[in-house]
VEXDO-678560 format. One record per residue (C-alpha): residue in three letters; x, y, z; chain. Coordinates in steps of 0.2 Angstrom, whole numbers, plus 5000, padded with zeros to 4 digits. Each point is the difference from the previous one (the first is absolute). Example, Ala and Ser with C-alpha at 12.3 -4.5 7.8 and 13.67 -1.06 7.14 Angstrom:
VEXDO-678560
ALA:5062:4978:5039:A
SER:5006:5017:4997:A
***
This chain:
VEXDO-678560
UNK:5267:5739:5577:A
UNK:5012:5015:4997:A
UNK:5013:5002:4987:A
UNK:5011:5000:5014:A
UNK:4995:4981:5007:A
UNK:4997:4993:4984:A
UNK:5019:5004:4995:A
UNK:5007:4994:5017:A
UNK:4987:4983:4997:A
UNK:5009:4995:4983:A
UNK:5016:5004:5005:A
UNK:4996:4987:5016:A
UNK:4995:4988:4986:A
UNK:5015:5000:4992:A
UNK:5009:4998:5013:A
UNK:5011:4982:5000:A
UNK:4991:4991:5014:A
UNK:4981:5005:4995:A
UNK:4998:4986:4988:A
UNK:4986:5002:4983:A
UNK:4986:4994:5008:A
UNK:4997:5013:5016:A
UNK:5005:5013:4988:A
UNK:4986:5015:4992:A
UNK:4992:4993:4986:A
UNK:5009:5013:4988:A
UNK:5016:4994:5004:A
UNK:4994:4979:4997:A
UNK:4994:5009:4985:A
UNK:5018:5005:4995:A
UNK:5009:4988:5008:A
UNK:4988:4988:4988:A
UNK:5003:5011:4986:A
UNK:5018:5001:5000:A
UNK:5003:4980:5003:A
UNK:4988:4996:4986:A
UNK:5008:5012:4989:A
UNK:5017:4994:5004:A
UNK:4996:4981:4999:A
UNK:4994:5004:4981:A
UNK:5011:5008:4994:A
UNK:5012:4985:5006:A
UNK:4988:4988:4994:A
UNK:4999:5011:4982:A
UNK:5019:5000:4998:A
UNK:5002:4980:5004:A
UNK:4985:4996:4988:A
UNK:5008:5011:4985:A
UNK:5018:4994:5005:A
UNK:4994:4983:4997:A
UNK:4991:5002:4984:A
UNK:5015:5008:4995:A
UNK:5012:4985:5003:A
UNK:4985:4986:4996:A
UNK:5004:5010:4982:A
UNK:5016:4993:5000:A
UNK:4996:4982:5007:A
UNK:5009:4991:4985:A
UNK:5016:5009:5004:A
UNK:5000:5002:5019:A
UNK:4996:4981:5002:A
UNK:5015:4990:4994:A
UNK:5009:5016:5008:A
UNK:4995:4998:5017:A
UNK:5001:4982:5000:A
UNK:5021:5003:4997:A
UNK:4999:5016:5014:A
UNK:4988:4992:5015:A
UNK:5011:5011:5010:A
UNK:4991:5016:4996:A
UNK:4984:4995:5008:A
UNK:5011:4994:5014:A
UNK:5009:5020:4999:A
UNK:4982:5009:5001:A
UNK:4995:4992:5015:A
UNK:5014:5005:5007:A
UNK:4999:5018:4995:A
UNK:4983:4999:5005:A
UNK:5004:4995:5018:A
UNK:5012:5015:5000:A
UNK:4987:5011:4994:A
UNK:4987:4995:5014:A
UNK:5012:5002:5014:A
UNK:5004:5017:4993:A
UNK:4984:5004:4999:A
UNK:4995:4996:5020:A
UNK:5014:5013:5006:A
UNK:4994:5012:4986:A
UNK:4982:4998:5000:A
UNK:4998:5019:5007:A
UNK:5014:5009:4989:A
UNK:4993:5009:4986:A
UNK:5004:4999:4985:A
UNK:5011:4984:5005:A
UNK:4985:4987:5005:A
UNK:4993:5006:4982:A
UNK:5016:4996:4993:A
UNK:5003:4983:5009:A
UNK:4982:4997:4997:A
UNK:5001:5001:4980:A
UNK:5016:4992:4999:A
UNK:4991:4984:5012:A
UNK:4986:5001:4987:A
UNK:5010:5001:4985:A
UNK:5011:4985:5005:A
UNK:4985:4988:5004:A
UNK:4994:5006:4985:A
UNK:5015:4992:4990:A
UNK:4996:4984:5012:A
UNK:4984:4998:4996:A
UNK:5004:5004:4982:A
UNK:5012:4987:4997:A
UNK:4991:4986:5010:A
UNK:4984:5002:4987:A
UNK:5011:4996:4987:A
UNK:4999:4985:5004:A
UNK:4983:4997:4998:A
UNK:4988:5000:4987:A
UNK:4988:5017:4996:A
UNK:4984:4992:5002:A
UNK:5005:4995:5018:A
UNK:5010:5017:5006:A
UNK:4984:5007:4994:A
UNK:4988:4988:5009:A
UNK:5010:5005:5017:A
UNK:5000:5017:4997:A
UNK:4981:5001:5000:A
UNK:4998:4987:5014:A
UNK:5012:5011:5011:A
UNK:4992:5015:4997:A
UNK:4982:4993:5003:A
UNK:5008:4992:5015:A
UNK:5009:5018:5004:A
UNK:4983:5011:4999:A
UNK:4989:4990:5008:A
UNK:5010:4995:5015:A
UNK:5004:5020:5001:A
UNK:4983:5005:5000:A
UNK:4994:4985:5014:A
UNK:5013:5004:5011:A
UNK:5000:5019:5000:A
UNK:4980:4998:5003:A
UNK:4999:4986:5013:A
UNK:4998:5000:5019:A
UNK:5011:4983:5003:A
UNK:5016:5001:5009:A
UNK:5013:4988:4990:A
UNK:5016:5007:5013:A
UNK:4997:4980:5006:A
UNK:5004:4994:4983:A
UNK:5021:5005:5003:A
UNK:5007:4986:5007:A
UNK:4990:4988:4988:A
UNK:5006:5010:4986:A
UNK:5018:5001:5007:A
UNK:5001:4983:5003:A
UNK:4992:4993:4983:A
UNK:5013:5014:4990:A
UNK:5014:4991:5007:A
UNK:4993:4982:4995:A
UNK:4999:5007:4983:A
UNK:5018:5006:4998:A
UNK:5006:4982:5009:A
UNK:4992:4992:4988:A
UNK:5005:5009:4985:A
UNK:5017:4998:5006:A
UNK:4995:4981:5003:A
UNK:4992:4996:4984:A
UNK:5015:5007:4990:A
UNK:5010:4984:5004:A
UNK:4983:4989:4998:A
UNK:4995:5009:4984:A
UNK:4982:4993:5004:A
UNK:4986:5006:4988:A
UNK:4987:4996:5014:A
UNK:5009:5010:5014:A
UNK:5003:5012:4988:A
UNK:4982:5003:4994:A
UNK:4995:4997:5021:A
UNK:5013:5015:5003:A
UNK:4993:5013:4985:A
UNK:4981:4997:5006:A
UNK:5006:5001:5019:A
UNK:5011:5017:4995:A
UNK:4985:5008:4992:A
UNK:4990:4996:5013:A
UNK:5010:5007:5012:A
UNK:5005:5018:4991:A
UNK:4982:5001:4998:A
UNK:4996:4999:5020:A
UNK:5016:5012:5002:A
UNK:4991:5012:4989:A
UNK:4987:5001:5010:A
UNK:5010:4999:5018:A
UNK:5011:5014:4991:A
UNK:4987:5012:4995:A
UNK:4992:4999:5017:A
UNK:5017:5003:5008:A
UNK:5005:5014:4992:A
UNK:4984:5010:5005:A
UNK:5002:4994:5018:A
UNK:5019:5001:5003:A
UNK:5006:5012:4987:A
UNK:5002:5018:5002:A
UNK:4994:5012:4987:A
UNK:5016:5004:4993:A
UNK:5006:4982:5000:A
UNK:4992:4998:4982:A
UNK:5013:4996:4992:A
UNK:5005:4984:5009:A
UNK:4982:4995:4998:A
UNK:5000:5000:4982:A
UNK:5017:4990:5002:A
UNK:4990:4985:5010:A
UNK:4986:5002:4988:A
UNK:5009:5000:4986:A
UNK:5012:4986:5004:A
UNK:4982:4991:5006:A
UNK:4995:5001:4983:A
UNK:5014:4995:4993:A
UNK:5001:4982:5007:A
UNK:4982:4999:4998:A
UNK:5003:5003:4981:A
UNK:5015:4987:4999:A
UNK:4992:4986:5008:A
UNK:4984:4999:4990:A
UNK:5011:5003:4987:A
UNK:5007:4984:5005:A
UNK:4985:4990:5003:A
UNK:4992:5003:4983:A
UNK:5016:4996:4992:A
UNK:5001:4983:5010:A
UNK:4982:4998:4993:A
UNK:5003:5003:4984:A
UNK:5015:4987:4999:A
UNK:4990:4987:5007:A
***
């Protein structure tokens, strides 16, 4: 192939409406580069933000147990950082910008929910998530099955989870709420998989950005909920 059609070939792949999959291996290469280089760094900056505030877990405690609002004030921001982002995603620097101040707010989240847990069990999820992370990655990325069928499923149960968070805070039900964390990690870890499979079959190659987003948010909820499941074992 010539210098000249090789060039006109990747500039076709990065066209918007060719997605990852159908695209030449060096650009799935760089698209895979990119996202997995992006999505650690965020994952990086959450894990040493924290470690950072578990630090401070004597103070912060009694602290946010007075100001409940300031979780309440990050989702918000983080809701405003996301919808920023999707009319941003291709402005460079901006999208980087959004992108860091997303990270670094979820970060802060994160941070200040672990505080409320003990060591021993931030750290028991934090392996269990990443073993979950890695090998899902690697299955998905090298598997022939076609999990587009699993959306609606996965749609439908992601609803049933947040009705019945919203439900069981009026019940306050240590069954439903054990039921609910197994369920929610159950379900971020098939969304992992659907995600990953998505994003090299819908995506474009410069749409990295909002992949490490769905990844990363993926991971996230994955974390929290097994958090959540082993903190409800330990207390029983």
């Amino acid at each position: 192939m010539s210098s000249l059609s090789l060039g006109r070939k990747l500039e076709n792949d990065f066209s918007y409406n060719n997605c990852v999959k159908d695209a030449d291996v060096y650009i799935r290469m760089e698209f895979l580069r990119k996202l997995y280089s992006i999505l650690c760094a965020q994952l990086v900056l959450t894990c040493t933000t924290g470690a950072v505030l578990l630090t401070f877990k004597e103070q912060l405690s009694p602290f946010l147990a007075e100001n409940s609002f300031i979780l309440l004030l990050l989702i918000i921001a983080s809701l405003v950082l996301l919808i920023a982002m999707f009319y941003k995603r291709y402005d460079t620097p901006m999208n980087f910008i959004l992108l860091f101040s997303f990270t670094l707010v979820e970060s802060f989240f994160v941070g200040l929910v672990v505080v409320h847990f003990d060591l021993a069990i931030v750290l028991q999820a934090f392996l269990i998530t990443a073993a979950l992370t890695i090998g899902l990655t690697l299955y998905t990325l090298q598997t022939k099955r076609d999990f587009s069928s699993w959306a609606a499923c996965l749609g439908t149960l992601l609803m049933a989870l947040f009705v019945g968070g919203v439900l069981n805070t009026f019940f306050a039900s240590p069954a439903i709420h054990l039921a609910l964390s197994i369920s929610g990690a159950f379900l971020f870890a098939c969304l992992l998989i659907f995600d990953t499979q998505i994003i090299m079959e819908r995506f474009s190659a410069e749409e990295y950005i909002a992949a490490s987003i769905t990844l990363y948010l993926d991971i996230l909820n994955l974390f929290l909920y097994v958090l959540r499941v082993l903190q409800t074992a330990n207390n029983n």
